[in-house]
Rosetta silent file (secondary structure, phi, psi, omega in degrees, C-alpha in Angstrom):
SEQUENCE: XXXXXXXXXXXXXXXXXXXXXXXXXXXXXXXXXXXXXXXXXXXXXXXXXXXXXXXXXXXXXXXXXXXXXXXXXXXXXXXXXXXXXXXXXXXXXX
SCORE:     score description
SCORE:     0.000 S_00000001
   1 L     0.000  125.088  168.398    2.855   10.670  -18.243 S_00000001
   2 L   -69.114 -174.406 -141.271   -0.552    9.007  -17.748 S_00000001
   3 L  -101.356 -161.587 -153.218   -3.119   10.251  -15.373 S_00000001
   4 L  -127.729  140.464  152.064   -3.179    8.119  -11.813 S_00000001
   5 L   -48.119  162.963 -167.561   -6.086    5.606  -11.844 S_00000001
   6 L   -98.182  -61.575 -144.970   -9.866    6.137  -11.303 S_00000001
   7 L  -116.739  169.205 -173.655  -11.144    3.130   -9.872 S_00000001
   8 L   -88.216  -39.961  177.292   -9.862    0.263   -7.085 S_00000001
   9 L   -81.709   -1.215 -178.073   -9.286   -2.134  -10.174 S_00000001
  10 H   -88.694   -2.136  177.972   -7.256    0.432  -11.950 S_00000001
  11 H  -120.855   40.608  134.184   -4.977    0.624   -9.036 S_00000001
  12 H   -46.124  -48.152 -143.924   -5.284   -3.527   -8.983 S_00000001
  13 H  -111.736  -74.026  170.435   -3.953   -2.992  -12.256 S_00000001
  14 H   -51.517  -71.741  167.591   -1.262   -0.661  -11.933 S_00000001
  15 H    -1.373  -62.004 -150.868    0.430   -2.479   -8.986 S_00000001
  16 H   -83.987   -0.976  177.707    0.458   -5.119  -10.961 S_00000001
  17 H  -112.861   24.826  155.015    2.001   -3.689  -13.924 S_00000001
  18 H   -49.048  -75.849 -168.982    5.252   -2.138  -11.651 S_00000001
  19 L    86.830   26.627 -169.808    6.830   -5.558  -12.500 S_00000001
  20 L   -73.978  -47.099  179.020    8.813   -4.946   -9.158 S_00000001
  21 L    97.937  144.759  140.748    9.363   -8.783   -8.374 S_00000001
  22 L    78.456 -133.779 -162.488    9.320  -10.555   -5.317 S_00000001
  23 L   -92.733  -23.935  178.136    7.931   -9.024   -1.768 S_00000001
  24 H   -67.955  -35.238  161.119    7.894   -5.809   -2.956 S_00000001
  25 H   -63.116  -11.986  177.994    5.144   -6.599   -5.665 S_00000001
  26 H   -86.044  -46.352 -158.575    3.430   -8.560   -3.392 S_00000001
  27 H   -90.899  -23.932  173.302    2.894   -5.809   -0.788 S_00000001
  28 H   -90.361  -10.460  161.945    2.076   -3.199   -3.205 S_00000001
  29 H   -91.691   -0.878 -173.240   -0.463   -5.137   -4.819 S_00000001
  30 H   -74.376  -45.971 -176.559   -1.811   -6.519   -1.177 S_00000001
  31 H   -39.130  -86.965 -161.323   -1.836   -2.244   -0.893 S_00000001
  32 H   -68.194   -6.742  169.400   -4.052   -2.002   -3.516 S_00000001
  33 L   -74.249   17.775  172.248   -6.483   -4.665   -3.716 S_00000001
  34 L  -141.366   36.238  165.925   -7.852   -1.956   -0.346 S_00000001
  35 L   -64.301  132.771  151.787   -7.589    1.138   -2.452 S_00000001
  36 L   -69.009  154.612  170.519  -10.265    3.401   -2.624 S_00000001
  37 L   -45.631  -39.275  177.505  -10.897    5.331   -6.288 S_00000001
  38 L   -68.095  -42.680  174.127   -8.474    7.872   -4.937 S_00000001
  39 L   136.591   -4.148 -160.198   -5.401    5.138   -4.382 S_00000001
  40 E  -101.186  121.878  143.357   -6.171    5.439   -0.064 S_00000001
  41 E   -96.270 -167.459  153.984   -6.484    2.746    2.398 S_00000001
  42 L  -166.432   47.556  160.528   -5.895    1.979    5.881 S_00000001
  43 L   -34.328  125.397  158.517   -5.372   -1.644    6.328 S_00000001
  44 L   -79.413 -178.028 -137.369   -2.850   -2.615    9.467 S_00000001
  45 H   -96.515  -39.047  166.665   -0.039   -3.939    8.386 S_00000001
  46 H   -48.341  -46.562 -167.210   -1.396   -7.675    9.655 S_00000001
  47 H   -77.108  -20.478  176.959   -4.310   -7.447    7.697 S_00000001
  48 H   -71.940  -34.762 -178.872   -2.130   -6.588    4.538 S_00000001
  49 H   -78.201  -44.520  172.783    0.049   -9.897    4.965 S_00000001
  50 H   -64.182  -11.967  141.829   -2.683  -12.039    5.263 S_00000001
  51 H    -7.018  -64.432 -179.666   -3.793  -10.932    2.272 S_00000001
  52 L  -148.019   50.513  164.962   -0.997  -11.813    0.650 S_00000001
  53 L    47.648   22.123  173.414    0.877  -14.493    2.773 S_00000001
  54 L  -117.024  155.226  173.526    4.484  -12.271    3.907 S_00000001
  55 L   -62.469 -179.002  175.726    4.642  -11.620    7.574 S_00000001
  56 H   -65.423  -33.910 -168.126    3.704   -7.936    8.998 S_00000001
  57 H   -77.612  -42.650  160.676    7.220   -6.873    9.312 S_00000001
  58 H   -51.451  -54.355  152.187    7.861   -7.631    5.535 S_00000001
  59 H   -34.014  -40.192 -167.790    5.051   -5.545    5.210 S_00000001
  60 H   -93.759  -32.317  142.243    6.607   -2.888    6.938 S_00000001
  61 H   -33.107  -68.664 -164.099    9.453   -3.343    5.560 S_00000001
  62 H   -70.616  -79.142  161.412    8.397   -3.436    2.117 S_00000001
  63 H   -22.067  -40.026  164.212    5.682   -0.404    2.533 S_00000001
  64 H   -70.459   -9.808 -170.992    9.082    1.711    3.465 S_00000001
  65 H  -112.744  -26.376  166.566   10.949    1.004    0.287 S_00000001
  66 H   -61.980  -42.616  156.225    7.877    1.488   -1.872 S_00000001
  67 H   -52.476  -45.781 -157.354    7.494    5.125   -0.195 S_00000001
  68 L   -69.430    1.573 -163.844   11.458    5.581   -0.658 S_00000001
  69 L   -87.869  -26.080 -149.665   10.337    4.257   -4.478 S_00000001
  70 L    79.078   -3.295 -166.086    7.906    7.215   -4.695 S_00000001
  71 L   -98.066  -12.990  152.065    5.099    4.615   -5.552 S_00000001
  72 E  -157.674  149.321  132.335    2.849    5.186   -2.023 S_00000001
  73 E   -45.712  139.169 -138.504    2.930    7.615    0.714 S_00000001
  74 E  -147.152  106.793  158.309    2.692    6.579    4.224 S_00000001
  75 E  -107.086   98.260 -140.721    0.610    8.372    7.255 S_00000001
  76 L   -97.006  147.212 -160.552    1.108    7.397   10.372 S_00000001
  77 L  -111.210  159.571 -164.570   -2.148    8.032   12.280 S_00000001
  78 E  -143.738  113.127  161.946   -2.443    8.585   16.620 S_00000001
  79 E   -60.701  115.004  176.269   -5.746    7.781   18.437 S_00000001
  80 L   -62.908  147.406 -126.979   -5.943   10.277   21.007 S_00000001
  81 L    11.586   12.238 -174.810   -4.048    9.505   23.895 S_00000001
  82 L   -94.302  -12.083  154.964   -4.352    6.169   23.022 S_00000001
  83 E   138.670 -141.419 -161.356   -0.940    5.588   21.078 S_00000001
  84 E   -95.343  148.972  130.673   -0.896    4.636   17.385 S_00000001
  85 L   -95.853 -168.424 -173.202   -3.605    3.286   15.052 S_00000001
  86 L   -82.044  162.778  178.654   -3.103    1.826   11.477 S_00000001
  87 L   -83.651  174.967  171.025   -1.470    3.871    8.698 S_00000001
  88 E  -100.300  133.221  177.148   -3.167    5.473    5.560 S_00000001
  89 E   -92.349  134.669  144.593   -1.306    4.177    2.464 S_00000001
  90 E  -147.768  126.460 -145.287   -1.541    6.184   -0.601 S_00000001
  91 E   -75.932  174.240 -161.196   -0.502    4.887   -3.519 S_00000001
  92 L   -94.410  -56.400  163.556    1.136    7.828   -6.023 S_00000001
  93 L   114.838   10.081  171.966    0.023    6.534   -9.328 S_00000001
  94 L   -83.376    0.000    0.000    4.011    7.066  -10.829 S_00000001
């Protein structure tokens, strides 16, 4: 098995070489062009579709079937007492 990427274009570059099709390939490379060297963002879910033109909830969607894929991790984050902020995505590197 190779090693997980180093860099924000190598996990540019893996996204894009899933080969998933469609919205899901869309959303996991929208993921990753706001990857850190480690694979972690924390883009809301708006800022990922305009990115890459699908609505939020097809984000949200999509971002749930890519965790159930094993291909990113999902953390949903809580301001205190103030309710929810955006999650941290991290992508797996499988």
């Amino acid at each position: 098995m190779d090693a997980p990427p180093s860099t924000p274009l190598g996990w540019i570059r893996w996204a894009r070489d899933k080969r998933l099709g469609g919205k899901l390939q869309t959303v996991l490379v929208g993921i990753a062009l706001r990857a850190n060297e480690d694979g972690e963002c924390w883009p809301n879910q708006e800022t990922i579709g305009a990115n890459v033109g699908v609505h939020r909830v097809t984000v949200c969607n999509a971002a749930k079937e890519l965790e159930r894929l094993g291909l990113l991790t999902i953390e949903n984050r809580h301001k205190s007492a103030k309710g929810r902020t955006s999650n941290v995505y991290r992508l797996t590197g499988m």
